[in-house]
N, C-alpha and C positions, 0 to 999 in steps of 0.2 A: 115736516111736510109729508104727506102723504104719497103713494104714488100716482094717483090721479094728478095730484097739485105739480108734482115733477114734470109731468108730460105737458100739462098745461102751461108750464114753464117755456118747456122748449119748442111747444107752438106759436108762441106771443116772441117768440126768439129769432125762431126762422121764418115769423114773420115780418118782421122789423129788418133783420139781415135781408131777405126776399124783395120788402119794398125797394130797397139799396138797388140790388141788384137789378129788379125790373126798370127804374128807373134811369140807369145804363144802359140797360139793352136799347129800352123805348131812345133816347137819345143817340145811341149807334145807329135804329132801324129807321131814323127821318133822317139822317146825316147821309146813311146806305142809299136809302131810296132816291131822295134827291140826285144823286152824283155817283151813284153805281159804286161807293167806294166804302171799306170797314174804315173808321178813323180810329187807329191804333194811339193817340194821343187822347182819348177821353176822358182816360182815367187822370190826366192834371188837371180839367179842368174840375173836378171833386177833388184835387188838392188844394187848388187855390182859390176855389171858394170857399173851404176849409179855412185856411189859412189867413187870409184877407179880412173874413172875418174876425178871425182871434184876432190877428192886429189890429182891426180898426175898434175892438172894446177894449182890448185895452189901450188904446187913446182915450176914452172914455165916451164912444161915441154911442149914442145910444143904440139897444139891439137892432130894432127896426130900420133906423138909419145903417147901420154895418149889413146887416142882410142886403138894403135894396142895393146898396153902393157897392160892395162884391157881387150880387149877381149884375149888376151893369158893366162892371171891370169883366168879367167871364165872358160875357154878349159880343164887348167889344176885343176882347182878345179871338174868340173864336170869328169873328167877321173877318179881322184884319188876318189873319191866319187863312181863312180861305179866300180872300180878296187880292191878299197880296202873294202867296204861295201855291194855294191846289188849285185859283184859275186859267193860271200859266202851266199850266205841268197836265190839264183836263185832255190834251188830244195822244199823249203818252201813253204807252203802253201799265196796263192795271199791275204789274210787280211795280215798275216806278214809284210809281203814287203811292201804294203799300208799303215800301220802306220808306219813304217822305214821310209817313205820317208816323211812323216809328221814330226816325229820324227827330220830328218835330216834338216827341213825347221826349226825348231824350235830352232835347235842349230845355224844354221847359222844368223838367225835373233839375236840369244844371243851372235855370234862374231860380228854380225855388231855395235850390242850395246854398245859392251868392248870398239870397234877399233874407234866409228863414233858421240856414244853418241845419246843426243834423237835432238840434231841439224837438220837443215834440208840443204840440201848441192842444188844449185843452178848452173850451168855453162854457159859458156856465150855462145850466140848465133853461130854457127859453121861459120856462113857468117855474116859479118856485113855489112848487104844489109835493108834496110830501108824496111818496111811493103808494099805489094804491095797492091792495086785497083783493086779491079774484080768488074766490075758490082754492085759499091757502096759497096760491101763489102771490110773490110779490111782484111787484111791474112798476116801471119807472113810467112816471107820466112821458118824459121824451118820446117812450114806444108809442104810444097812442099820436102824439103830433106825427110821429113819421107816416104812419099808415096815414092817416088823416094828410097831410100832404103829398103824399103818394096818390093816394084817389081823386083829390083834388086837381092834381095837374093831368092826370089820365083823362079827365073828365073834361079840362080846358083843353086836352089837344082833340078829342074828339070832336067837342062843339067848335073849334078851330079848324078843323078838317072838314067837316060838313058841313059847318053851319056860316063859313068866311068864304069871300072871293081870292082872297090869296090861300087859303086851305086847297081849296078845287084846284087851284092854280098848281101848286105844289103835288097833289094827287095827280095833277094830268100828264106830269113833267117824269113824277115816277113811273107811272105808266108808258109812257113812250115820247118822250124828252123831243125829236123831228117833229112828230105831230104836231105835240104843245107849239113847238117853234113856229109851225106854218098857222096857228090858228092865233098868231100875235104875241104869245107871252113871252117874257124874258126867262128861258132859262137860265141865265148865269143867275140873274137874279133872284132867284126860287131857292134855286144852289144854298146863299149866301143866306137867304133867311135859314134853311136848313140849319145850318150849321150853325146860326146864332140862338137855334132853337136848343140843339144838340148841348152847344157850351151852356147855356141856361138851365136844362134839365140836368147837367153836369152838375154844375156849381150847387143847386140846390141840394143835391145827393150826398154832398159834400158837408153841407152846411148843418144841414137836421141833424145829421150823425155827429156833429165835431163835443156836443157836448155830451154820448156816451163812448166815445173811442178818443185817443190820442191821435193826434194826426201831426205826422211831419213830411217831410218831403218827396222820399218814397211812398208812402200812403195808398197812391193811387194805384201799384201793377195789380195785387189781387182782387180790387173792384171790378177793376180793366179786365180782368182773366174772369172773374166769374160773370161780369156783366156779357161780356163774347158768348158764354157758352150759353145763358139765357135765351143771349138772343137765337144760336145757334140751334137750341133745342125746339122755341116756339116758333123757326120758321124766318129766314132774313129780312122779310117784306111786311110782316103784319107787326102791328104795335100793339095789340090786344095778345096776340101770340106771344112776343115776348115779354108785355109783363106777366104772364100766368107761368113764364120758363123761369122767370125770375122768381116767382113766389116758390112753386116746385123748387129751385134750385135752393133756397132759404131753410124749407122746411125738409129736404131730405138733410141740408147739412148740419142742421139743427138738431136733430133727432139720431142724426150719427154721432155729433160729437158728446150727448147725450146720455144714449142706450149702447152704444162700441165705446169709442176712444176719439180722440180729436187724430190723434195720428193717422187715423184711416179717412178722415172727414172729404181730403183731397181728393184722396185716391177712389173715394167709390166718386165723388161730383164728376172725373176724368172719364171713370168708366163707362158713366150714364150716358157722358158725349159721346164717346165711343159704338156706343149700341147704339143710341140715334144715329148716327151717319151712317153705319152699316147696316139700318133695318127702312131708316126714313128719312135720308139724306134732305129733305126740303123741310123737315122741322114736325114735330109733333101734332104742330095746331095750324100748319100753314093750309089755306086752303087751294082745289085743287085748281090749275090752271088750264 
């Protein structure tokens, strides 16, 4: 391989990683918006759509059926999660609810443990379409499904956002949640779709990856950490913001562990946050208020 083909390597890399990533952000930043609150449990819900999926193929159930049937398990895990926990705890004070939902990451990693063990669960490739040729690089067709469902659902929350009466509903609630209230809508209930949005874009993030990474029960804290800092980078309120913090975050990490060493890969993504909050504390891409 040449070195052109190298570099092209590790941008179809940190692109695929990136996708990952913005699609945690994007699913922390409608969770945020909604309910004023980080959900420090996101990253289970890309374990156990992970997960749920490997199990249910190997029942032998077919792909499309395990994909739809764990992303509905995640949907209804993340409702009942905030229906029956963060709507009781919503007039508490924000550290509260912050460690609750750390809290609630910690329990669900200790049911993935009971249900999954410290195993690591692998699925097989969505297409069994052979590695393609780019300009001397090689690329697993997986890479292209992920961006490819990555754009896809970017795509559905926009048209969801603008183009739905429960979208606007949902914008109006983030916007100023009283207002919404006096002009009829159910904030709880906006809440609750939030979050069922959230576990959704979770599980999927979860699900695209499971057939080129191992995933077992821990799986999910450095999603969870790189997905935070996406969102942290692009701004906590925009969803276009944080999936461009997520792709950035992909392709610098990509090209570090690359062109430097993997060992430094952490440490420079850390620092990046670091100089964001010290230079641009609302996000790189957030706009102005």
């Amino acid at each position: 391989m040449s070195d052109f083909s190298y570099l092209v390597q590790f941008f179809f890399s940190g692109l695929t990683s990136g996708s990952i990533y913005a699609l945690i952000a994007v699913s922390l930043v409608i969770v945020y918006r909604a309910s004023q609150l980080i959900c420090f449990s996101q990253g289970e819900f890309y374990v156990f759509g992970a997960l749920i999926m490997a199990s249910l193929l190997m029942k032998g159930i077919p792909l499309l059926a395990a994909f739809l049937l764990s992303l509905l398990s995640s949907v209804i895990m993340a409702g009942f999660i905030q229906y029956i926990v963060i709507r009781r705890l919503l007039k508490k004070p924000i550290g509260m609810l912050i460690v609750m939902t750390i809290a609630i990451s910690l329990a669900l990693r200790g049911f993935a443990l009971l249900i999954w063990g410290r195993e690591s669960y692998v699925v097989r490739p969505f297409f069994q379409v052979a590695p393609l040729s780019f300009v001397g690089a090689t690329l697993p067709s997986q890479v292209f499904l992920i961006m490819g469902v990555t754009a896809l659902v970017l795509l559905c929350l926009w048209l969801f956002f603008e183009k739905t009466l429960i979208g606007l509903a949902m914008r109006a609630c983030a916007e100023n949640p009283d207002a919404a209230s006096l002009m009829g809508i159910n904030v709880h209930r906006m809440s609750l779709f939030a979050w069922m949005w959230g576990g959704a874009i979770g599980a999927i993030s979860g699900m695209v990856v499971a057939p080129l990474l191992f995933t077992q029960y821990t799986s999910g804290i450095m999603p969870m950490v790189k997905g935070f800092i996406a969102m942290s980078i692009g701004g906590l309120t925009g969803i276009s913001g944080a999936a461009l913090g997520g792709f950035l975050l992909g392709l610098t990490e990509a090209f570090t562990i690359g062109l430097v060493s993997s060992r430094f890969s952490d440490a420079i993504v850390f620092t990046i946050l670091i100089i964001v909050l010290i230079f641009k504390p609302s996000g790189l891409f957030a706009r102005s208020q």
